[in-house]
PDB file of N, CA, C and O in Angstrom:
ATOM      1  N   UNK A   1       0.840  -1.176   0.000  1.00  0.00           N
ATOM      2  CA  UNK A   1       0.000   0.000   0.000  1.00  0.00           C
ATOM      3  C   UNK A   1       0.889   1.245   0.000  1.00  0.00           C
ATOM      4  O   UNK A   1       2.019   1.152   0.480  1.00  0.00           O
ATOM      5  N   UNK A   2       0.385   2.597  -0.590  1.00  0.00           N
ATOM      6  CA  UNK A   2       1.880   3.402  -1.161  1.00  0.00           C
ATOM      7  C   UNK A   2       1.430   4.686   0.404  1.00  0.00           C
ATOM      8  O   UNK A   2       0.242   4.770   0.715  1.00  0.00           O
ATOM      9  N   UNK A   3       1.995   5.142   0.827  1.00  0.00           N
ATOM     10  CA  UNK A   3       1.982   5.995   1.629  1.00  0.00           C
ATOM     11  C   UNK A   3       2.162   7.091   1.400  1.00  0.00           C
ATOM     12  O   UNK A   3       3.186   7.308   0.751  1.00  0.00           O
ATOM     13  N   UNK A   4       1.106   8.595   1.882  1.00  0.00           N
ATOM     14  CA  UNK A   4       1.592   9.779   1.549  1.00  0.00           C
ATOM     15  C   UNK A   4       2.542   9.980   0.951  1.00  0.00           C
ATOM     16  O   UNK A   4       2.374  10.311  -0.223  1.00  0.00           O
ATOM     17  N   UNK A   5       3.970   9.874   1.482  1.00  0.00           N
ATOM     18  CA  UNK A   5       4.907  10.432   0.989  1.00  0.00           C
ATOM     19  C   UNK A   5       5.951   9.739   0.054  1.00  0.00           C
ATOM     20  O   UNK A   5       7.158   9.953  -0.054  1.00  0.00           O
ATOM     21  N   UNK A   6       5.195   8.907  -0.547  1.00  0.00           N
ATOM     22  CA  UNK A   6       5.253   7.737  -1.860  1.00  0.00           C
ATOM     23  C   UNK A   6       4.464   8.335  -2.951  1.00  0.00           C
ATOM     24  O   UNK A   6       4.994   8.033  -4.020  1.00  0.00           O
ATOM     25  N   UNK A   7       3.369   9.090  -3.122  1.00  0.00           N
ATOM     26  CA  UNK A   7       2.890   9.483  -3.840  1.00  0.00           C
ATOM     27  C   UNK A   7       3.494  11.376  -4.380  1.00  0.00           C
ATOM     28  O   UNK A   7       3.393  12.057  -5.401  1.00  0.00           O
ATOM     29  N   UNK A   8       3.959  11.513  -3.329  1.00  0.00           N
ATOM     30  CA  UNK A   8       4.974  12.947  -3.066  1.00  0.00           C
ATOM     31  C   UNK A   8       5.935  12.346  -4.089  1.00  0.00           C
ATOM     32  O   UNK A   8       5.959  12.857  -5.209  1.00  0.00           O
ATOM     33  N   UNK A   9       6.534  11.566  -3.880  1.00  0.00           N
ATOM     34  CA  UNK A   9       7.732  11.114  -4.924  1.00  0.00           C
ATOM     35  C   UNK A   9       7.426  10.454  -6.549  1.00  0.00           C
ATOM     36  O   UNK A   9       8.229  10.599  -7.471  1.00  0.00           O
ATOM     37  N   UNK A  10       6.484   9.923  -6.643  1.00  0.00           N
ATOM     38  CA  UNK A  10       5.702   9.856  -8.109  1.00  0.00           C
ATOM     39  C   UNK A  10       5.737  10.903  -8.771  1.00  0.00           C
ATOM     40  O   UNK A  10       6.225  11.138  -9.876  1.00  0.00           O
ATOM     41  N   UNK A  11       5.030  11.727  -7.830  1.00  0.00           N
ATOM     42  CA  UNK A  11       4.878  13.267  -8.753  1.00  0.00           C
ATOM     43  C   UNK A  11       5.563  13.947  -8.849  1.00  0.00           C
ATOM     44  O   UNK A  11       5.191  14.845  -9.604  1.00  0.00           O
ATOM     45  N   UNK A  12       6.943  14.135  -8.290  1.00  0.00           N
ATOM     46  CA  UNK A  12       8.217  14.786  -8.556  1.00  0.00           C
ATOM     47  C   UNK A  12       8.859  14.157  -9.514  1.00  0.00           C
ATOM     48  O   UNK A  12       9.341  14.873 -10.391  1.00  0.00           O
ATOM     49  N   UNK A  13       9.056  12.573  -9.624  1.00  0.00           N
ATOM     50  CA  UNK A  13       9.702  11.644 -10.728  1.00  0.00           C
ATOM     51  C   UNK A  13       8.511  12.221 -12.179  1.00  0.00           C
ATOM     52  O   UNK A  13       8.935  11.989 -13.311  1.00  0.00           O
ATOM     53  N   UNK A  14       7.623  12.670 -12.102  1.00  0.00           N
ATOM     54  CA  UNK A  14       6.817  12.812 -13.105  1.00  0.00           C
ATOM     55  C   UNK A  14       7.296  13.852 -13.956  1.00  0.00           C
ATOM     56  O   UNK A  14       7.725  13.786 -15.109  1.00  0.00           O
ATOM     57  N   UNK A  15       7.097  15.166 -12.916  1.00  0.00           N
ATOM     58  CA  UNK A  15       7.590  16.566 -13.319  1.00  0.00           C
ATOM     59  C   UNK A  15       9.108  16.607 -13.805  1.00  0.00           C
ATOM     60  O   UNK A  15       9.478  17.201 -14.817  1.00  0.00           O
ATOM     61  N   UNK A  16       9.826  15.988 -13.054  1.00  0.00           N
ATOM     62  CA  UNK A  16      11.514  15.324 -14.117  1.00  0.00           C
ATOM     63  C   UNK A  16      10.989  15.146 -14.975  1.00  0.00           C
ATOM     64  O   UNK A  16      10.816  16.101 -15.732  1.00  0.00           O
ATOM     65  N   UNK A  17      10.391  13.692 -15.370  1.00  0.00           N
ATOM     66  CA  UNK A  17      10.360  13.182 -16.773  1.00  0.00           C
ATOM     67  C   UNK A  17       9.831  14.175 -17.432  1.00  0.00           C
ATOM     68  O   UNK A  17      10.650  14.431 -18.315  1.00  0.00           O
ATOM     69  N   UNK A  18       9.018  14.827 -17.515  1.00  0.00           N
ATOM     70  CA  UNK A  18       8.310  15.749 -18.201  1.00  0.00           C
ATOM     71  C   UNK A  18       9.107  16.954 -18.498  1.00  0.00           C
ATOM     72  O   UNK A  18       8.541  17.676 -19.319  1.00  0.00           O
ATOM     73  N   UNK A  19       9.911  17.264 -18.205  1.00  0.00           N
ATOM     74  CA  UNK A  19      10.822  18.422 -17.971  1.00  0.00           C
ATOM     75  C   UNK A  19      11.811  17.893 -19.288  1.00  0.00           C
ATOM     76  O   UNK A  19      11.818  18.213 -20.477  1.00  0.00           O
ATOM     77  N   UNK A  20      12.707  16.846 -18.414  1.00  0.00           N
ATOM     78  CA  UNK A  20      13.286  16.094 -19.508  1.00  0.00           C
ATOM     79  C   UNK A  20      13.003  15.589 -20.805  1.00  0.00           C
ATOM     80  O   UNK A  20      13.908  15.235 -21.560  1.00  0.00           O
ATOM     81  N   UNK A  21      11.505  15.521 -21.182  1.00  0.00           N
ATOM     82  CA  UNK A  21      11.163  15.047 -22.388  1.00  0.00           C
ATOM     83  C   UNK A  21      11.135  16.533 -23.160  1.00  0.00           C
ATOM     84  O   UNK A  21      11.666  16.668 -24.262  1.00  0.00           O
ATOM     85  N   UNK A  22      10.544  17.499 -22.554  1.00  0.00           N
ATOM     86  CA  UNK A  22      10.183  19.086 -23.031  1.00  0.00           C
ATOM     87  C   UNK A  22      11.577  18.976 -23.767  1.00  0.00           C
ATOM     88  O   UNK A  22      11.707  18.753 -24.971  1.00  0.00           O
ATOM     89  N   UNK A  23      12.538  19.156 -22.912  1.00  0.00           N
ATOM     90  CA  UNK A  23      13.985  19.659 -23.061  1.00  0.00           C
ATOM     91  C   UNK A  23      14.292  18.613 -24.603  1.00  0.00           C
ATOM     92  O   UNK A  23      14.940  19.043 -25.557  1.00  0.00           O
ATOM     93  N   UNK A  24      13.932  17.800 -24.572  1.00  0.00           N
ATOM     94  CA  UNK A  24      14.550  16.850 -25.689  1.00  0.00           C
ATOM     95  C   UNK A  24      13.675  16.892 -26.948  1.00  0.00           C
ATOM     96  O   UNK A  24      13.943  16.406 -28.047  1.00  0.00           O
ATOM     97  N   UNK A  25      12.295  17.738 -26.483  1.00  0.00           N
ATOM     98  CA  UNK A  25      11.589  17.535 -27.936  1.00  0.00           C
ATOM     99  C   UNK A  25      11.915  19.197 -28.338  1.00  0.00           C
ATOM    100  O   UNK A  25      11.744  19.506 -29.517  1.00  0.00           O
ATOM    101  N   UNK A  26      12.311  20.102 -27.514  1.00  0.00           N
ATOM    102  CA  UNK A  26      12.966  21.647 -28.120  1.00  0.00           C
ATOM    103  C   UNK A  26      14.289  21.447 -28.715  1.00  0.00           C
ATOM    104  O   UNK A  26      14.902  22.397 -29.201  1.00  0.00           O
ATOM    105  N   UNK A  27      14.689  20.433 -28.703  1.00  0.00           N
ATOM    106  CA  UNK A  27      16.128  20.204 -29.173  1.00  0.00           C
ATOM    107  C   UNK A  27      15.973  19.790 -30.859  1.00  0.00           C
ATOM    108  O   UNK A  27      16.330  20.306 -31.918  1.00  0.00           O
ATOM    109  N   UNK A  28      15.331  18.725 -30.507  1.00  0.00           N
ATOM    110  CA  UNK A  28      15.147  18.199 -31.378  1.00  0.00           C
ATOM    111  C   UNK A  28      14.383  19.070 -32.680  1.00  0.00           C
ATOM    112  O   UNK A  28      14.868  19.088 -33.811  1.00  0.00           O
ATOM    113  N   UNK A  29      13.066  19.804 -32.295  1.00  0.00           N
ATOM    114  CA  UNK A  29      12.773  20.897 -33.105  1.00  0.00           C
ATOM    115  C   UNK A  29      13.868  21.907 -33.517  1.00  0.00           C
ATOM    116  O   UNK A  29      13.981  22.105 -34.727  1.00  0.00           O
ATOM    117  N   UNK A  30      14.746  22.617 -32.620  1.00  0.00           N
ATOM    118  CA  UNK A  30      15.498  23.393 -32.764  1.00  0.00           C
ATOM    119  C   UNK A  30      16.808  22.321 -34.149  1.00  0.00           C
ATOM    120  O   UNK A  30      17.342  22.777 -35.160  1.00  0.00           O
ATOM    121  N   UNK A  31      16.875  21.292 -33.732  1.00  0.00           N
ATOM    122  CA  UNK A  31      18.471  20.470 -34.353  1.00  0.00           C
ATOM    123  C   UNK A  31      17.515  20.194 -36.225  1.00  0.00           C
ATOM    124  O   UNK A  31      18.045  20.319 -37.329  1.00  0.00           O
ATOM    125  N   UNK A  32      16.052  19.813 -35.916  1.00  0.00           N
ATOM    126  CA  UNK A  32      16.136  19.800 -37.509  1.00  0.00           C
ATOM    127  C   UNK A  32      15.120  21.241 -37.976  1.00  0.00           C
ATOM    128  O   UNK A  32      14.162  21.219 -38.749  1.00  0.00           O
ATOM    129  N   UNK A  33      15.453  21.957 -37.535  1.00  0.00           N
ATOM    130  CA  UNK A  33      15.077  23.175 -38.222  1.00  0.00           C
ATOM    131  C   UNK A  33      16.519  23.702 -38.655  1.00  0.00           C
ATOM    132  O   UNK A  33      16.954  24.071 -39.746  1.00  0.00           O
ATOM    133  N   UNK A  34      17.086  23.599 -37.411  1.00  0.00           N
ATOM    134  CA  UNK A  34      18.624  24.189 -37.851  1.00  0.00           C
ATOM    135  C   UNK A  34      19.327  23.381 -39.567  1.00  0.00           C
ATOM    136  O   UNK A  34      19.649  23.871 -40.649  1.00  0.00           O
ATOM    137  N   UNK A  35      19.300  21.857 -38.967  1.00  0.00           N
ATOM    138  CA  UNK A  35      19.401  21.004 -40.375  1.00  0.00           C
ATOM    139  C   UNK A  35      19.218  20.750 -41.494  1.00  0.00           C
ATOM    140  O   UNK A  35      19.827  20.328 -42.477  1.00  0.00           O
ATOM    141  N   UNK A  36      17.792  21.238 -41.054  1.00  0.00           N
ATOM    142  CA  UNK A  36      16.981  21.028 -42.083  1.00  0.00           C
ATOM    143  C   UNK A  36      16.839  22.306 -43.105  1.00  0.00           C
ATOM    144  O   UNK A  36      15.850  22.509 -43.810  1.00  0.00           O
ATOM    145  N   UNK A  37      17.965  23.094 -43.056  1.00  0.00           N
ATOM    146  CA  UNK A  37      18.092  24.184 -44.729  1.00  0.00           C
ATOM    147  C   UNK A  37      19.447  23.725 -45.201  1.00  0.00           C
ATOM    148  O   UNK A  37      20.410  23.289 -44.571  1.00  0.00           O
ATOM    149  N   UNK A  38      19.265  23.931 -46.410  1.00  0.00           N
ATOM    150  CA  UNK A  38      20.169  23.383 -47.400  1.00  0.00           C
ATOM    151  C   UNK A  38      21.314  23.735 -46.910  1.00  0.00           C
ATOM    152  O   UNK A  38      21.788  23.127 -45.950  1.00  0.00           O
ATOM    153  N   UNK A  39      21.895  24.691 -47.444  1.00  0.00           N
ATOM    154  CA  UNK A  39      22.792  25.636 -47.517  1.00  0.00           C
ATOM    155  C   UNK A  39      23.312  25.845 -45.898  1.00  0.00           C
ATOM    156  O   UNK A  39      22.723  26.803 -45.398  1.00  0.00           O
ATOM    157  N   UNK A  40      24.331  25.141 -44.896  1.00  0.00           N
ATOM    158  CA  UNK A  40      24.703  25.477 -44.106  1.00  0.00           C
ATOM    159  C   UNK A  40      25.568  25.776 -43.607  1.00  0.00           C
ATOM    160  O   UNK A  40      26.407  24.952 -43.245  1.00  0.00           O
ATOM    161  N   UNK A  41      25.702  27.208 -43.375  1.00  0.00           N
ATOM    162  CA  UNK A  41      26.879  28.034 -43.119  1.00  0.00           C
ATOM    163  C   UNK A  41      26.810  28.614 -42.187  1.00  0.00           C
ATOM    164  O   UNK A  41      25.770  29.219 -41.926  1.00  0.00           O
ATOM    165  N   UNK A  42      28.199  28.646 -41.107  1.00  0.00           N
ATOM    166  CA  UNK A  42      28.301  29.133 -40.182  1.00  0.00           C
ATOM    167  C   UNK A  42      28.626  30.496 -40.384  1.00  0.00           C
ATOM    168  O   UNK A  42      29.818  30.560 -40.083  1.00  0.00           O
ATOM    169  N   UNK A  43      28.083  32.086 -40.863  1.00  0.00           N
ATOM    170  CA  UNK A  43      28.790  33.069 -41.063  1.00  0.00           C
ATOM    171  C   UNK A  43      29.603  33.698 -40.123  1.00  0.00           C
ATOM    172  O   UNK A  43      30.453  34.491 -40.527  1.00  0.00           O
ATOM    173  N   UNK A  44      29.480  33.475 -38.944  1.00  0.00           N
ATOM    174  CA  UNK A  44      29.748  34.010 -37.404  1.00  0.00           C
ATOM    175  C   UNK A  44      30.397  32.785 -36.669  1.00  0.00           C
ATOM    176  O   UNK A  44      29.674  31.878 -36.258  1.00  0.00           O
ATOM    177  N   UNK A  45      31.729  32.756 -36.506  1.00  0.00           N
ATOM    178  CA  UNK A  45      32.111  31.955 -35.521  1.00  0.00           C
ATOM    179  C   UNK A  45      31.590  31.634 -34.574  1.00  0.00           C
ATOM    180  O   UNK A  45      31.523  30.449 -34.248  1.00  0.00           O
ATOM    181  N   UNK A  46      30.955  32.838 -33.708  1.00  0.00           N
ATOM    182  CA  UNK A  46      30.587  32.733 -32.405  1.00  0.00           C
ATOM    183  C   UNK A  46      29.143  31.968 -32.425  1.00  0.00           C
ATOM    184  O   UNK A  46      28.612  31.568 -31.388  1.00  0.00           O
ATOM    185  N   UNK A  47      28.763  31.863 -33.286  1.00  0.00           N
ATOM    186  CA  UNK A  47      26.973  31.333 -33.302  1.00  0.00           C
ATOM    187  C   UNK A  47      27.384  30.066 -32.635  1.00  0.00           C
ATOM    188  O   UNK A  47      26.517  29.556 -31.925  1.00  0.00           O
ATOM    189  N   UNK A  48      28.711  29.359 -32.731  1.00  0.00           N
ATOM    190  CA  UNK A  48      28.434  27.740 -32.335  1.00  0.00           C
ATOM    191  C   UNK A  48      28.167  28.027 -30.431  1.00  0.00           C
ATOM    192  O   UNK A  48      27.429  27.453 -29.631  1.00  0.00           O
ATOM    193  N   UNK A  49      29.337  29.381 -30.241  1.00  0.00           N
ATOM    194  CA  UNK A  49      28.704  29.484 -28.748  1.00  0.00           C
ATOM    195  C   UNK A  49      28.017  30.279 -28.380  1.00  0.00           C
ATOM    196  O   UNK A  49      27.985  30.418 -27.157  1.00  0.00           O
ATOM    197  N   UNK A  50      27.155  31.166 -29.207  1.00  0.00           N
ATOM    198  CA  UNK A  50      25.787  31.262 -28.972  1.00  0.00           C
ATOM    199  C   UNK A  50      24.922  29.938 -28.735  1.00  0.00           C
ATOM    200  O   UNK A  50      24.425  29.888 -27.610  1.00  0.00           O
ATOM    201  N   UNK A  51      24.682  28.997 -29.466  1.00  0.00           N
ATOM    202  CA  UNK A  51      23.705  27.762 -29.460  1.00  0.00           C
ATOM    203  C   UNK A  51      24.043  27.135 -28.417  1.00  0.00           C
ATOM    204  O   UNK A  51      23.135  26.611 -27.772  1.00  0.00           O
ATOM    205  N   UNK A  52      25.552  26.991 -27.905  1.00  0.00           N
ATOM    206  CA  UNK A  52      25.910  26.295 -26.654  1.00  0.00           C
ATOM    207  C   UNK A  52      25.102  27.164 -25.682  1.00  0.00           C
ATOM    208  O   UNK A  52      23.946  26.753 -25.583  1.00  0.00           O
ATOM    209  N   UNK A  53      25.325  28.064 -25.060  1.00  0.00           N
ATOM    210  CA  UNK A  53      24.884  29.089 -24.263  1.00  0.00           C
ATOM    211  C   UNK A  53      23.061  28.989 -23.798  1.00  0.00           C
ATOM    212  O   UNK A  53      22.604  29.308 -22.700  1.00  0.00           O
ATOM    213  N   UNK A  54      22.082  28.334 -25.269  1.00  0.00           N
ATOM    214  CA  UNK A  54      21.136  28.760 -25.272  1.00  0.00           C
ATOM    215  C   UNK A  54      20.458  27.665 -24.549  1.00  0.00           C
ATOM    216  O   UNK A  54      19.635  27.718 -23.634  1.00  0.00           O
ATOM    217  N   UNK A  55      21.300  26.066 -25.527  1.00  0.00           N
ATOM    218  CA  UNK A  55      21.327  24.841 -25.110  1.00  0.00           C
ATOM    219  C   UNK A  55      21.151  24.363 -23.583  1.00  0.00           C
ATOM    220  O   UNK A  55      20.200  23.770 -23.073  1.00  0.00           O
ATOM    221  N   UNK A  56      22.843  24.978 -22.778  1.00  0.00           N
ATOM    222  CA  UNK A  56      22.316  25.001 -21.377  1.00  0.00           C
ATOM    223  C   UNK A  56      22.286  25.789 -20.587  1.00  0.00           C
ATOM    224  O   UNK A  56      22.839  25.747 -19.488  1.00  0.00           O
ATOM    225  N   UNK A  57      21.282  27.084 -21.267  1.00  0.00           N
ATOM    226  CA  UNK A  57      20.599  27.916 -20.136  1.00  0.00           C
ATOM    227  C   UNK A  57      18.930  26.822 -20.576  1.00  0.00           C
ATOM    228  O   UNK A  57      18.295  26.650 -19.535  1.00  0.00           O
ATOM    229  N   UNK A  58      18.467  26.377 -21.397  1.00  0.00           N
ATOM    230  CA  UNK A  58      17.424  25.791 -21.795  1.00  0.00           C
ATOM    231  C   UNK A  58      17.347  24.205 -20.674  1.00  0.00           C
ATOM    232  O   UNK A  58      16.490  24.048 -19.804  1.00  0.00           O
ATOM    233  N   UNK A  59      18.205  23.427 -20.926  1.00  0.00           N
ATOM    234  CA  UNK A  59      18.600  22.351 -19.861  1.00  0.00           C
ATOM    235  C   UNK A  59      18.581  22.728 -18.493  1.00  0.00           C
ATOM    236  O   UNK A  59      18.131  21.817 -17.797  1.00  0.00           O
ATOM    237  N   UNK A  60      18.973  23.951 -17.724  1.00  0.00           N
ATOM    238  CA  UNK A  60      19.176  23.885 -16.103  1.00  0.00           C
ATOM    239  C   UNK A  60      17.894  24.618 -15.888  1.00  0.00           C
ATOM    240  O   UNK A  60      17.528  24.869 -14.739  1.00  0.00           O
ATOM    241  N   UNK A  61      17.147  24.998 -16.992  1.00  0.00           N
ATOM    242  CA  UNK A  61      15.576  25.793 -16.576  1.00  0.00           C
ATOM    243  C   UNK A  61      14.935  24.298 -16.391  1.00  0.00           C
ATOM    244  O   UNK A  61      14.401  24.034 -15.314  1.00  0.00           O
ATOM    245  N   UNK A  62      14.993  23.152 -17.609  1.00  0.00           N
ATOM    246  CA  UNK A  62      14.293  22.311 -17.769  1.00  0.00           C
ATOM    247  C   UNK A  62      14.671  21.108 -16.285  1.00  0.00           C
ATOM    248  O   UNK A  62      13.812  20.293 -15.950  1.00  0.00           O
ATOM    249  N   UNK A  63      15.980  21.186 -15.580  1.00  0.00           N
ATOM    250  CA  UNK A  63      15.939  20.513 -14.241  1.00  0.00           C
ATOM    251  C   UNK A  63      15.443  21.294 -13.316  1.00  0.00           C
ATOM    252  O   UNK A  63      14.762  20.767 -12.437  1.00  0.00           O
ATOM    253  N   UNK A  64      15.702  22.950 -13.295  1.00  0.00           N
ATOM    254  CA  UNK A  64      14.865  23.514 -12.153  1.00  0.00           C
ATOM    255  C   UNK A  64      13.449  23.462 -12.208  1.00  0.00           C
ATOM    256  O   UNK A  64      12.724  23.497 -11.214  1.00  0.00           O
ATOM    257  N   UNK A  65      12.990  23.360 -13.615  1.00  0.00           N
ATOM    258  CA  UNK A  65      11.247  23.067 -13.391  1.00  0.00           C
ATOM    259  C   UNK A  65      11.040  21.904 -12.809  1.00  0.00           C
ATOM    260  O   UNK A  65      10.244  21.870 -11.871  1.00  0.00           O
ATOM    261  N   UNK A  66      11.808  20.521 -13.300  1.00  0.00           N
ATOM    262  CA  UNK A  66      11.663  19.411 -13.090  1.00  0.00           C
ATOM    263  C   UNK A  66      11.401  19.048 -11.308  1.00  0.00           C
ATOM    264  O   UNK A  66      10.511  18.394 -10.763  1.00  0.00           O
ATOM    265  N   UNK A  67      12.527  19.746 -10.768  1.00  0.00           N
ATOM    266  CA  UNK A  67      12.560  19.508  -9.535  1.00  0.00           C
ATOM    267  C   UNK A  67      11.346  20.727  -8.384  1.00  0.00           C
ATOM    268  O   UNK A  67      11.053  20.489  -7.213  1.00  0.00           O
ATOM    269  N   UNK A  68      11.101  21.369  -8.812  1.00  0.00           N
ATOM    270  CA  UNK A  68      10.076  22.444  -8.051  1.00  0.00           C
ATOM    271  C   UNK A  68       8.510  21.495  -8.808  1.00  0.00           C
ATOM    272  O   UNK A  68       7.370  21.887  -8.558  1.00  0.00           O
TER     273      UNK A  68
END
């Protein structure tokens, strides 16, 4: 039989997964939109660490939601 604070922990393991899936289906939109034009050129060095930057400020939002 699951006890109060067994069901407290379901729903936190939930809000992870859910967090974590968000995070992986914006990626994934973001990786074949990016891909997905012909012609791909980096004109700006810095764009690769722009996308890093965006990547994991996007990831530590998607564990702080997870965990609150």
């Amino acid at each position: 039989m699951l006890m109060k604070e067994d069901i407290g922990a379901f729903k936190s393991l939930k809000r992870l997964h859910t967090s974590l899936l968000t995070g992986q289906s914006i990626f994934t939109i973001i990786t074949l939109l990016v891909a997905g034009k012909e012609p791909y050129h980096i004109e700006d060095e810095t764009f690769g660490r722009i996308v890093q930057v965006v990547a994991t400020v996007f990831s530590m939002a998607a564990i702080f939601i997870g965990f609150n």
